[in-house]
C-alpha positions in Angstrom: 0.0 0.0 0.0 1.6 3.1 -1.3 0.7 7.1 0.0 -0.4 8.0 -2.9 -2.0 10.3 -4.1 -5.0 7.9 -5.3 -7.7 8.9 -7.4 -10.0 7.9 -4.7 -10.0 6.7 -1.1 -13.2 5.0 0.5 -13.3 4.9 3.7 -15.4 2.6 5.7 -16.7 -0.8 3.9 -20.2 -1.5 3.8 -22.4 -2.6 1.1 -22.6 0.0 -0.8 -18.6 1.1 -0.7 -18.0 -2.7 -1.0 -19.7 -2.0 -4.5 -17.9 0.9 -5.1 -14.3 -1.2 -4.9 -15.4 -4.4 -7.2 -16.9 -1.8 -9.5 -14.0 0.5 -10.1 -11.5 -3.0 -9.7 -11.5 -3.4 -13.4 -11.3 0.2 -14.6 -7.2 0.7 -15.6 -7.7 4.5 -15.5 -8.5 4.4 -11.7 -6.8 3.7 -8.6 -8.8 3.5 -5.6 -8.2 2.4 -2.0 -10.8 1.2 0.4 -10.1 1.3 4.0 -11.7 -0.2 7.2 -11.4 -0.5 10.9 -12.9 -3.8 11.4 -10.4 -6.7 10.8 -12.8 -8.5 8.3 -16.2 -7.8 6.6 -19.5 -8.6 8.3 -23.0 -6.9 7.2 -25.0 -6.4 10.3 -23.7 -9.4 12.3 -25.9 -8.7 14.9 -29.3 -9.2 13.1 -27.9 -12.2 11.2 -31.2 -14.7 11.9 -31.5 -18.0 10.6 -34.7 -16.8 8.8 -33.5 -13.5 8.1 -34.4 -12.1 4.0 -33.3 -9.2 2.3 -35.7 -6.3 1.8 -34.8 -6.1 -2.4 -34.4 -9.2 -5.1 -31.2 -10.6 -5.2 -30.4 -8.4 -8.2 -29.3 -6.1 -5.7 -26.1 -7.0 -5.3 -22.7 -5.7 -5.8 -22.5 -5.3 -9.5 -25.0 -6.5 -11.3 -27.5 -3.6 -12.2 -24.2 -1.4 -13.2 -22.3 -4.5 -14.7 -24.3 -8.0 -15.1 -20.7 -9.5 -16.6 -19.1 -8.2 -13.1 -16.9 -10.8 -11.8 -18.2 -9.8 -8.5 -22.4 -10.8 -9.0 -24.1 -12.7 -6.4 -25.1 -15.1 -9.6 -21.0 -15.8 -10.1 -20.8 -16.4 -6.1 -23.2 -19.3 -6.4 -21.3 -20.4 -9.3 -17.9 -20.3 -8.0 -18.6 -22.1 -4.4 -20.8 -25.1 -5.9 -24.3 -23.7 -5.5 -26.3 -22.3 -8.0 -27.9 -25.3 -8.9 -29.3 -25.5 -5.5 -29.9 -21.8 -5.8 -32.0 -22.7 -9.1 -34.4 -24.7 -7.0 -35.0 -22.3 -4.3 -36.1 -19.7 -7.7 -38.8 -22.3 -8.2 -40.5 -20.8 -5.7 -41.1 -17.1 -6.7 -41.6 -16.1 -3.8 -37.9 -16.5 -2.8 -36.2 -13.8 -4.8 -35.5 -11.8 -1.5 -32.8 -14.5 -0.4 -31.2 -15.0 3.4 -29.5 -12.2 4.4 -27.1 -15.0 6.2 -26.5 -16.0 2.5 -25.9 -12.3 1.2 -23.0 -11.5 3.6 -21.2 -14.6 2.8 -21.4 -13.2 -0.8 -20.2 -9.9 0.8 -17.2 -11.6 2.2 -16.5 -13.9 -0.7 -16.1 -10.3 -3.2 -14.4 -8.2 -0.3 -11.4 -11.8 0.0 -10.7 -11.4 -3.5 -10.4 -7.7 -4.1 -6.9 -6.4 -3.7 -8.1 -2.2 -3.0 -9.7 -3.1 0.6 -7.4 -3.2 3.1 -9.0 -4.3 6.6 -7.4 -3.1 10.1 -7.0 0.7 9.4 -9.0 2.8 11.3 -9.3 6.4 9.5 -8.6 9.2 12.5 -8.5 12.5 10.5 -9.2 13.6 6.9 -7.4 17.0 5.8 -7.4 18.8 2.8 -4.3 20.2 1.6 -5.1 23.5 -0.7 -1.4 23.6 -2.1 -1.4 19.9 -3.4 -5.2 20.0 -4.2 -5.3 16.8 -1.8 -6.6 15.1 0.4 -5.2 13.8 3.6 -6.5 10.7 5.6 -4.4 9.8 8.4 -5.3 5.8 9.4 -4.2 3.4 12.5 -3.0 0.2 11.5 -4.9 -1.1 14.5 -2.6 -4.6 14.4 0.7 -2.9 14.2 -0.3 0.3 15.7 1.5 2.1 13.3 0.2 6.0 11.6 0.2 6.3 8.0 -0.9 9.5 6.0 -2.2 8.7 2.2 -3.2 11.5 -0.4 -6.3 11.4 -2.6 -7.9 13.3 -5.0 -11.6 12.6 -3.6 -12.8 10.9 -1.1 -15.9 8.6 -0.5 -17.5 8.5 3.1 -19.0 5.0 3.8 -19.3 5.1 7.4 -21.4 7.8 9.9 -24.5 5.2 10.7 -24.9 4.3 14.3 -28.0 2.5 16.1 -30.4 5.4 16.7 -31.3 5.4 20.8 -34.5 7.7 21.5 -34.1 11.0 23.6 -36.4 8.9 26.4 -34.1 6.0 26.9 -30.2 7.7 26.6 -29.8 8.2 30.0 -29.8 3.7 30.3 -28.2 2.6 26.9 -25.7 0.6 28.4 -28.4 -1.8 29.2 -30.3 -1.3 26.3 -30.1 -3.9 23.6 -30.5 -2.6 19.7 -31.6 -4.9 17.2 -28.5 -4.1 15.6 -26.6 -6.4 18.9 -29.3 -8.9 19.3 -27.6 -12.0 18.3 -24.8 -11.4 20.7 -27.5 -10.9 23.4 -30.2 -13.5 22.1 -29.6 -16.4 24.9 -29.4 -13.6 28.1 -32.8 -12.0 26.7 -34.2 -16.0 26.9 -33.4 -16.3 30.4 -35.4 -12.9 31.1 -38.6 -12.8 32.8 -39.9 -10.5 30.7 -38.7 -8.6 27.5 -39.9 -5.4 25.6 -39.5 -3.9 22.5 -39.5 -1.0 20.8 -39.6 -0.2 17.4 -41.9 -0.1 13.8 -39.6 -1.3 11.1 -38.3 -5.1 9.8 -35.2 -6.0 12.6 -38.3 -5.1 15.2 -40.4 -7.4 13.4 -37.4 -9.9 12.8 -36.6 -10.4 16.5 -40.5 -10.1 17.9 -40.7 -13.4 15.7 -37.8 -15.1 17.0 -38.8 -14.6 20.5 -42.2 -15.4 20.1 -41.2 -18.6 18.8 -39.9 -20.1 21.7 -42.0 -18.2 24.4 -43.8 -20.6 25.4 -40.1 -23.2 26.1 -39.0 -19.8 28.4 -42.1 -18.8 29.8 -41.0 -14.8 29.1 -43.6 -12.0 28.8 -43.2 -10.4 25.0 -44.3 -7.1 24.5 -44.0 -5.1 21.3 -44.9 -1.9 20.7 -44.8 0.7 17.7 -45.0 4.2 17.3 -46.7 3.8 14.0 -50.0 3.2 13.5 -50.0 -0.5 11.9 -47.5 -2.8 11.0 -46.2 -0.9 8.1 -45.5 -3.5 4.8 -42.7 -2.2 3.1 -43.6 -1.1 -0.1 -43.2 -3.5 -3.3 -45.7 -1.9 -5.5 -43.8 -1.3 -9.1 -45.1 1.9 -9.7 -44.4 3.2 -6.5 -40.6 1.9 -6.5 -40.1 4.0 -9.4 -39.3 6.8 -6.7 -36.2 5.0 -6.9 -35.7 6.1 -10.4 -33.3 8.3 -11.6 -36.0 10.2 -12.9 -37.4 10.9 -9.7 -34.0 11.9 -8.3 -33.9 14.4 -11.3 -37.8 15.8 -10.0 -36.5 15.3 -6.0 -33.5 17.8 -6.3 -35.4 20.2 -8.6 -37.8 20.5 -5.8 -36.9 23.8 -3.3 -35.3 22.6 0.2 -38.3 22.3 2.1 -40.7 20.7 0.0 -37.6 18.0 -0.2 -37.0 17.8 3.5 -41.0 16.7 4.3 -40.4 14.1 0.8 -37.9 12.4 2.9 -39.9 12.1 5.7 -43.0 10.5 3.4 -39.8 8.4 1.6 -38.8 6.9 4.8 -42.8 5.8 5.5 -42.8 4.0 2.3 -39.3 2.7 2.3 -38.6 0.9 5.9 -41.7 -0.7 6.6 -41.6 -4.9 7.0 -41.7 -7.6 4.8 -45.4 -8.5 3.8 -44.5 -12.1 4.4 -43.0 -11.7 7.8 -46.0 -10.0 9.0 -48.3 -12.9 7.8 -45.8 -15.0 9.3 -46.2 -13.2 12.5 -49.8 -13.3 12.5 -49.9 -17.2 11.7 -47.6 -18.3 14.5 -49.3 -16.3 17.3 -52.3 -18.1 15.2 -50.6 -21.7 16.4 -49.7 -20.7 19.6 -53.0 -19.6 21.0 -54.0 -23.2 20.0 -52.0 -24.6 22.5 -53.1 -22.1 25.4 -52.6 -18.6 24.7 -49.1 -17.2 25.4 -48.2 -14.2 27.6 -47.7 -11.5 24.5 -48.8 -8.5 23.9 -48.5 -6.3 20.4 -49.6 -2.6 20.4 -49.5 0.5 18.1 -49.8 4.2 18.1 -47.2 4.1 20.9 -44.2 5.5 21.9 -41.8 5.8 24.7 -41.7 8.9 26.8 -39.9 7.6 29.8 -37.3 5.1 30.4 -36.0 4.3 34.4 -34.1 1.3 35.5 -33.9 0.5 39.3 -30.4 0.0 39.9 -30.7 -3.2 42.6 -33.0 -5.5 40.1 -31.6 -4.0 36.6 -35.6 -3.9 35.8 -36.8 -0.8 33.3 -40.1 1.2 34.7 -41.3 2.4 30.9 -43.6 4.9 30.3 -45.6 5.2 27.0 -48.5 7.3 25.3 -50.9 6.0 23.0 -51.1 9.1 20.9 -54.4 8.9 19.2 -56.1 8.3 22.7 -53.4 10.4 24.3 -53.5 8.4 27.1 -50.2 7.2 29.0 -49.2 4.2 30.4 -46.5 2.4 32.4 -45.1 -1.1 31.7 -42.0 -2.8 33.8 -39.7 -5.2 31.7 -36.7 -7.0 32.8 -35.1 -6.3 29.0 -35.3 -3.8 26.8 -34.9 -4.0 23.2 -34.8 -1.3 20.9 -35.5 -1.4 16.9 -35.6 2.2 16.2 -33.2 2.2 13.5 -30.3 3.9 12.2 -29.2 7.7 12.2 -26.3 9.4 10.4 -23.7 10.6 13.0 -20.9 12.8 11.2 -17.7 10.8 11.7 -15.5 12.6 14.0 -12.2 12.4 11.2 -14.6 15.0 9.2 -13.7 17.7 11.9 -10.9 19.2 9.6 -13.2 19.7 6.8 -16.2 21.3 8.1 -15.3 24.6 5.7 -15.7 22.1 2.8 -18.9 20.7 3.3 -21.7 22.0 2.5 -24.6 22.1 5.7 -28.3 22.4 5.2 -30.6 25.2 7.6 -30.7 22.2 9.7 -27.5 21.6 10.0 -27.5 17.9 8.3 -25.0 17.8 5.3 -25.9 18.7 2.3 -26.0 15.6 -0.3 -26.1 17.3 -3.9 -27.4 15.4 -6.7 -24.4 13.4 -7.7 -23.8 12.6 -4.5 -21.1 15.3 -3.4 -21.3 17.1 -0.3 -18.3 19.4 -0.4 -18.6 23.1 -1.4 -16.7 22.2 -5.1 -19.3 19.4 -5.8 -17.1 16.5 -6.5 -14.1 16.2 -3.8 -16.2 14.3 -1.3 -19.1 11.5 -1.7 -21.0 10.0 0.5 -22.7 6.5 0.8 -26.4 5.5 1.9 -26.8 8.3 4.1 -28.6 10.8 2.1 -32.0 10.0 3.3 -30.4 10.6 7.3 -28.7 13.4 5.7 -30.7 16.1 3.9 -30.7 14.1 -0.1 -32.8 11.8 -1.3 -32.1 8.0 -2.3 -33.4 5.6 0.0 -31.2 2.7 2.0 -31.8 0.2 -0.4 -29.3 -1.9 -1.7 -30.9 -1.4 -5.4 -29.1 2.0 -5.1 -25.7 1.3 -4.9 -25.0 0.5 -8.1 -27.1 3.6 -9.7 -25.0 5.7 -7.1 -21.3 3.8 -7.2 -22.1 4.3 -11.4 -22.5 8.3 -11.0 -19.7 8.5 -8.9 -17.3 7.1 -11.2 -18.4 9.1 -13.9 -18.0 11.9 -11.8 -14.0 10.6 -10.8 -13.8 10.0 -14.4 -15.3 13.0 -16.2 -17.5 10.8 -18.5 -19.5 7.4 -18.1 -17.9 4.2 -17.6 -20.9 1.9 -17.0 -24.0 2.9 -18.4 -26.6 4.9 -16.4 -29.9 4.4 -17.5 -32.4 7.6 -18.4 -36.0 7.9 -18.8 -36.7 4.4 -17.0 -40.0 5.5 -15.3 -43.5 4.5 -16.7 -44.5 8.2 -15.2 -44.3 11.8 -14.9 -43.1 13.7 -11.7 -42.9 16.8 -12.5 -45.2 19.1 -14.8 -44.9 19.2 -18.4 -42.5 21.8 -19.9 -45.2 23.6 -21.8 -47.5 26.7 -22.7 -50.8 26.8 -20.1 -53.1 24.5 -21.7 -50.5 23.3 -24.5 -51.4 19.1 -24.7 -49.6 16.6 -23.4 -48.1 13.9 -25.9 -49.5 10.4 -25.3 -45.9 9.2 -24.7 -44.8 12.1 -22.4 
């Protein structure tokens, strides 16, 4: 590993910076460097479930929708360790295009072990910018040898900033909180409990409510689940309606004046993070068997949320307080455990310090994500990854957006395409037709 300068330097390795290396591995012209803390790739370890899907079709992988000859596709994963023919069975069944997420981050793993521009065990501490050179500075810790190194790049491309979101109510007593994001490091303590809560309105909620209710009656726990929104939410699968994931819509979003967009991301998020239509009707059929046997102690509410969290320090129980807000009536539950699946916020890594001049803040103060995904004040020195909808931009979390983003990017690095981005691909219109008041409207517009 050399100092530099490289055209690009990722730092942090998640999905979608994972894509970002095995898509620009191929392209002579560019030499990028990926860099990350953690001594080996794992995707959300801690909600890795035996039953556990992805939200989006396996298309969605690292490559594929950018490059379907990619090296890297989840389709050449199966290939190469033995499987697709298996894999080819489990298709049978259309219902099974959203594949275990166990599965996915073994694919994950498989790319990131044969990419030589990731380099595991360097933990980014400060990113400069040097005005004389044009560069940019990111100091790492080889966290193995302890050792400092400073590499130059010409842009960089944030992939880390998301932490487990903890609400206002229940800060004061994280430390013996669990997030859904930890739960399978915690799943046999929260057995032994006497009784368990949680908290939350989106699919790891969901995931973990059904784990635990599986085997409530073999512990003999009280479950308790309760959501702020008003129903169980189904994520949205409707075709027309993904087509907000278009790059036509992006085109419409930013056009849009700041406000206007800031209340779209909160609608976006709504339609975006709800649960798996399956695992709800899984839900509902296994509480379904249960009560056939002798009802279980369990109780599922919405149009809740927490207001109050206190643990007594002698018996480690949680006193929780909670309103039901259309009846605006409040109420008080006391839980042994506390489990939280409230999500994911952006937190501005603390290496960014250096460049707050360069990047470009919103009225809120959130970063500013422009439409190419830049957020530094000359539009193209500084990316950032999956965090525009926690910042102040648009694209959803989805893994179907990595690709469309990692393929902008690179032209952006690049100054002209490199894998094709696709125009015009929504069956609708967004925005109002460029004409004269009361000029028609073509048949094909």
């Amino acid at each position: 590993m050399t100092n530099g300068p490289y055209d690009v330097i990722g730092v942090g390795i998640g999905p979608f910076n994972l894509s970002l290396a095995c898509l620009t591995q191929p392209i002579k012209d560019l030499d990028c460097l990926f860099l990350e803390s953690r001594d080996q790739f794992n995707w959300h370890d801690g909600t890795l479930l035996e039953t556990a899907t992805l939200q989006t079709p396996f298309l969605c992988d690292l490559v594929t929708l950018a490059d379907p000859t990619n090296e890297f596709s989840f389709l050449n994963y199966l290939k190469q360790t033995g499987r697709i023919y298996a894999f080819y069975a489990v298709l049978l069944d259309t219902d099974n295009f959203f594949v275990l997420r166990n599965e996915f981050n073994r694919y994950y793993r498989w790319a990131a072990g044969r990419l030589d521009n990731v380099v595991f065990n360097r933990d980014v501490e400060e990113i400069d910018y040097d005005e004389a050179s044009g560069l940019y500075r990111v100091t790492c810790l080889n966290t193995k040898m302890g050792q400092r190194k400073t590499l130059l790049a010409r842009r960089v491309v944030l992939g880390s900033g998301m932490v487990p979101n903890v609400p206002d109510a229940c800060e004061a007593h994280r430390d013996g909180i669990v997030h859904t994001a930890d739960y399978m490091r915690h799943r046999e303590a929260l057995r032994t409990k006497s009784s368990i809560t949680i908290v939350g309105s989106g699919q790891s909620a969901a995931e973990v409510y059904y784990d635990l209710l599986g085997d409530i009656d073999r512990h003999g726990y009280r479950l308790n689940w309760l959501t702020r929104s008003s129903r169980l939410v189904p994520r949205e699968l409707t075709k027309l309606t993904l087509q907000m994931t278009t790059p036509d819509y992006a085109d419409y979003f930013y056009a849009l004046p700041r406000p206007k967009r800031a209340a779209l991301v909160e609608e976006i998020k709504a339609i975006f993070q709800g649960i798996n239509p399956s695992l709800i009707n899984d839900i509902y059929d296994l509480r379904y068997r249960k009560r056939l046997n002798g009802d279980v102690d369990t109780m599922l509410m919405s149009n809740t949320e927490i207001t109050a969290c206190a643990r007594d320090e002698a018996t480690g129980r949680f006193q929780l307080t909670f309103r039901q807000s259309e009846e605006d009536k409040t109420f008080a539950l006391e839980s042994e455990a506390l489990i939280l699946g409230t999500g994911y916020r952006f937190k501005a890594p603390a290496y960014l310090a250096p460049l707050k001049e360069r990047i470009n803040w919103s009225d809120n103060g959130r970063i500013a994500v422009a439409r190419n995904g830049s957020i530094d004040t000359t539009g193209g020195g500084i990316f950032i990854q999956n965090a525009e909808i926690h910042a102040d931009g648009y694209l959803p979390p989805d893994l179907g957006q990595s690709c469309y983003r990692n393929s902008v990017i690179i032209r952006e690095v690049l100054g002209k395409p490199y894998y094709p981005i696709e125009q015009s691909t929504a069956f609708q219109r967004f925005s109002s037709p460029e004409s004269s008041p009361g000029a028609a409207v073509s048949a094909g517009a």
